[in-house]
N, C-alpha and C positions, 0 to 999 in steps of 0.2 A: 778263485775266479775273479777275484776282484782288479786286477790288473788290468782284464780285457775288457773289464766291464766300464772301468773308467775312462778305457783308452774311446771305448765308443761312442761313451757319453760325451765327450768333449769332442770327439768328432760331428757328433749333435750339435753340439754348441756354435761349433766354428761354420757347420753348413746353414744354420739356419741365421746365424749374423749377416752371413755373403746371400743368402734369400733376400733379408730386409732390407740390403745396402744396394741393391739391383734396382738402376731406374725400370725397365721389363721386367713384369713376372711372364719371361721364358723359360724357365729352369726350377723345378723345385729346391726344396733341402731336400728332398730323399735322394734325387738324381745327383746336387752335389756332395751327399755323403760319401756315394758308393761309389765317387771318382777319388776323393779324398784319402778316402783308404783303400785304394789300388794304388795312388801311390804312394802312402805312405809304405804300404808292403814292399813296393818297389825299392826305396831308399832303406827304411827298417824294421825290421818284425821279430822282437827279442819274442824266445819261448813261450817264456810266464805270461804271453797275452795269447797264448794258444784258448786254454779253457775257458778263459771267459769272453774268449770274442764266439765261439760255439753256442755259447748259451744266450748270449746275446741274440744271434741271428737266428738261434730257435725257438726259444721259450720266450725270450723277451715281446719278440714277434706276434706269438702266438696271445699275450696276454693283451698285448695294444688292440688285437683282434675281437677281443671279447670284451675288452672297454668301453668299444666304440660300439658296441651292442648298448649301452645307456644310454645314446644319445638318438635313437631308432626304436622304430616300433612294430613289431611283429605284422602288426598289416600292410607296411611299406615291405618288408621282406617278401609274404608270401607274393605280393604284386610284382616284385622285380624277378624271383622265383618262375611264377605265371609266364612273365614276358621273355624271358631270357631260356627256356623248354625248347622252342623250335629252334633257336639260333646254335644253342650249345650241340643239341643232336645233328647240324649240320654240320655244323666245325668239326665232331667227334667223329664222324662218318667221314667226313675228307680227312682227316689224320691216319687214321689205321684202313680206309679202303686205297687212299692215294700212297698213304705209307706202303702199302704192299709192295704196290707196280713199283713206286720208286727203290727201293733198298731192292728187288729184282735186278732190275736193271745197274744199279748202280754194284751190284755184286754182295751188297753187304748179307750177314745170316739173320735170322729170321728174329732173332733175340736182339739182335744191337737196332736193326731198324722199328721193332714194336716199342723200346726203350725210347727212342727219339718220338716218335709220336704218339707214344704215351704224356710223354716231357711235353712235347707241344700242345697235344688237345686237353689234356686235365689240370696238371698243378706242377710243374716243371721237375725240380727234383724231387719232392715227395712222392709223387707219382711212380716217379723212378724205383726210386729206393722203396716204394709198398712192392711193385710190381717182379723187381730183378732177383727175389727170393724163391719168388714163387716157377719162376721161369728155370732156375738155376744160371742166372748169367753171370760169367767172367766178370774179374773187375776190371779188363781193359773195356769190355762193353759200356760199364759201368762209368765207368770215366769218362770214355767218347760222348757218350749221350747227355751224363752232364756237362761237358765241357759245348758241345752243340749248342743245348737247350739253351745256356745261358748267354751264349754271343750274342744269339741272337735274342732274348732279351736285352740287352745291353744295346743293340742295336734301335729293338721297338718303342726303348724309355724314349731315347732323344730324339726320334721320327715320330712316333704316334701324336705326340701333342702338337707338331707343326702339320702331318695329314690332318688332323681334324679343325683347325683352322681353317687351311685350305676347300675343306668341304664344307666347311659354313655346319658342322654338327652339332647339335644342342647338348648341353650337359648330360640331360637322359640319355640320349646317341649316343653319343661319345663315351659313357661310362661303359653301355652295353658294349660297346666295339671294343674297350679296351678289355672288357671281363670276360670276352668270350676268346677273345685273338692271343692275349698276350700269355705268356705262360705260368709265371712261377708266381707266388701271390705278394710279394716283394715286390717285383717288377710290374705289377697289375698296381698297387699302392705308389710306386712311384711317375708309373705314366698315368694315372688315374689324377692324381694331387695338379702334375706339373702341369693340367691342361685348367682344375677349376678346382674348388672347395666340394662341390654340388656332385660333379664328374666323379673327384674319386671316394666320396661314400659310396654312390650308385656302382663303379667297379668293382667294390669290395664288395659289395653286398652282393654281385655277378658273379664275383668270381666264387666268395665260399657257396655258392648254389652249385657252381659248377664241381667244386671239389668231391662235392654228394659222390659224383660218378665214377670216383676211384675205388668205389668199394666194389659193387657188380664187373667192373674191370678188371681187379683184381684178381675175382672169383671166375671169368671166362680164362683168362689168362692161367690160371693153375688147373683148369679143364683143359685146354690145349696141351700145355707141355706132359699133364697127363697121357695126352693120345700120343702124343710124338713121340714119348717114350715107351709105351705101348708097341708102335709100328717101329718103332728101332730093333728094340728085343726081342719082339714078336714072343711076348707074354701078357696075359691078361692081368692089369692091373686096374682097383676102383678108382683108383686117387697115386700121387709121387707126392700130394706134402700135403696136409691138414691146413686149412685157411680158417684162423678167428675172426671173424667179424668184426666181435669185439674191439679186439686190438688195430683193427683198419679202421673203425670209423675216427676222426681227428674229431678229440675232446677239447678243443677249442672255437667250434662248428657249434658243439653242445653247450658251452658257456656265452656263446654270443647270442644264440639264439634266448637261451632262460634268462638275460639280463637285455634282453629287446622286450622278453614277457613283461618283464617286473616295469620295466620303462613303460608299457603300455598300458598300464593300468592307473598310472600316475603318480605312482610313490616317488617316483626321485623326483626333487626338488627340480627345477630346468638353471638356476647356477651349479649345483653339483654334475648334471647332467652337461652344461656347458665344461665345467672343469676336465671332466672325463674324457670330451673328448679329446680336449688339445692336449691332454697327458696321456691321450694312445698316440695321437699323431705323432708327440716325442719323440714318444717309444719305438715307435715303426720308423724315424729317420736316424735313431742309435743301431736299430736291428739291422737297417739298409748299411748303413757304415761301418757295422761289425763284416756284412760280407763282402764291404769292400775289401778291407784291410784282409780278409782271409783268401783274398781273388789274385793268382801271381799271374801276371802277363805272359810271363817264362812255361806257364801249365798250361796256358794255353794256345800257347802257340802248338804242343804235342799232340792233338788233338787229330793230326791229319783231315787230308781233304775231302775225302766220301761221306763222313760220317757229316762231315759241314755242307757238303752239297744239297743231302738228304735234307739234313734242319734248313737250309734254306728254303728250297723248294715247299718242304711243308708248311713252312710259317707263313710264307707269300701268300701260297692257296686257301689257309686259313685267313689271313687279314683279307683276302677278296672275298671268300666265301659268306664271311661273317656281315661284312658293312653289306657286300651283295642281297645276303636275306634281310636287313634291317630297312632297306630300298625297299624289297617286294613287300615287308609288312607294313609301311606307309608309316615308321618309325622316324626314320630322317628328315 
């Protein structure tokens, strides 16, 4: 692993020098990680950084994520929790009730368009990949939907932080906006950062709220395909696949939360506490640059155009819907 691990780190290195050396902070280091390594994938991607750019972008991620629980406290969470309930069950309700009509209309089947706004309303590919097991979907669906999901993220890193300028949003806005709208939790940390310091804690902390709801999503979803293959074969079956719980809930949710406890009580020192975090931020702009360099241009152009029409359409109606309810709750 250690090939990929270095190549990402010095991708670290190099995106957060060209941060410092920026007369405007317009651009984070997470946003220039993940261009850094597309194109370095572009020009070169010897094997031996296959494995450790993977663990990079997953586990690395996931540790930075629960780092940055010592630098928060359990009562700032359940408050962002509280606030961010009516916005997310909005967003989630325009993803899979809008997702319906559109993947109808637009022809596609019932598994690749629930894939794309699963991707869009919860946690981008993770969502994905809990959800396409349980459905039994193709890996061309599989693909489509990530290859959707993350355009357009790639689109909302380098828009979102200039819309919320534009609209004059405050940190706490703005983070809500970006933790309910944006999809993957990568791309919620990099358009989270690239707008304020303030901004993207508050996104993170929106977004793993939002994450919660891949689990009961997961659980209706293997109820459905239950019935549907039910009414296929027209035999009575309880269940088409056993769902753990267990196994769905993301144990990195569970480390951020018990080390926001432990924060809260007042044992970490606030320099350790200070240390921790800008050694998760690191870590989240090596994880962003590992998926750069794992991101081929060439893959995604394969992607075709239905499956990108659908991820558009829903990402839009999500980014209106969301900032739309933060309007009516007198948030903005």
């Amino acid at each position: 692993m250690l090939p990929g691990i270095i190549a990402a780190f010095l991708i670290a290195i190099v995106a957060k020098f060209i941060e410092s050396i920026l007369p405007i902070h317009l651009i984070g280091a997470s946003v220039i990680a993940i261009f850094i390594g597309m194109i370095m994938n572009a020009v070169y991607k010897p094997d031996m950084v296959n494995t450790g750019l993977k663990f990079t972008s997953k586990k690395i991620l996931k540790l930075a994520i629960i780092l940055l629980g010592a630098s928060l406290s359990i009562q700032t969470i359940l408050e962002v929790g509280k606030l961010s309930l009516i916005v997310m069950c909005a967003t989630l309700l325009t993803c899979f009730g809008g997702g319906y009509f559109v993947g109808k209309a637009l022809g596609l089947n019932w598994k690749l368009s629930n894939l794309i706004s699963a991707g869009t309303g919860i946690c981008g590919g993770s969502a994905i990949a809990a959800i396409a097991p349980v459905i039994d979907a193709d890996d061309t669906d599989i693909a489509y939907s990530m290859s959707a999901t993350f355009l357009f993220d790639m689109a909302m890193i380098l828009l979102f932080p200039f819309m919320g300028h534009a609209l004059g949003l405050s940190d706490m806005a703005y983070g809500l906006w970006a933790g309910t709208a944006v999809n993957d939790t990568s791309s919620v940390v990099a358009a989270g950062y690239a707008y304020s310091e303030a901004a993207g804690d508050f996104a993170t902390m929106v977004k793993l709220t939002r994450t919660l709801s891949i689990i009961p999503t997961v659980l209706v979803f293997a109820y459905i395909n239950a019935r549907v293959k039910q009414k296929e074969n027209n035999v009575e079956t309880s269940s088409s696949k056993k769902v753990s719980i267990k196994s769905l809930f993301p144990y990195f949710i569970v480390g951020f939360l018990a080390l926001s406890m432990i924060n809260s009580t007042g044992i970490i020192p606030p320099a350790i506490s200070g240390f921790l975090k800008e050694l998760s931020k690191f870590l989240m702009v090596m994880a962003l640059g590992a998926i750069g360099y794992n991101t081929s241009f060439k893959e995604m152009k394969k992607s075709g155009i239905a499956p990108m029409i659908h991820g558009f359409i829903i990402s839009a109606l999500v980014v209106i819907v969301a900032i739309g309810v933060e309007y009516c709750m007198g948030i903005v």
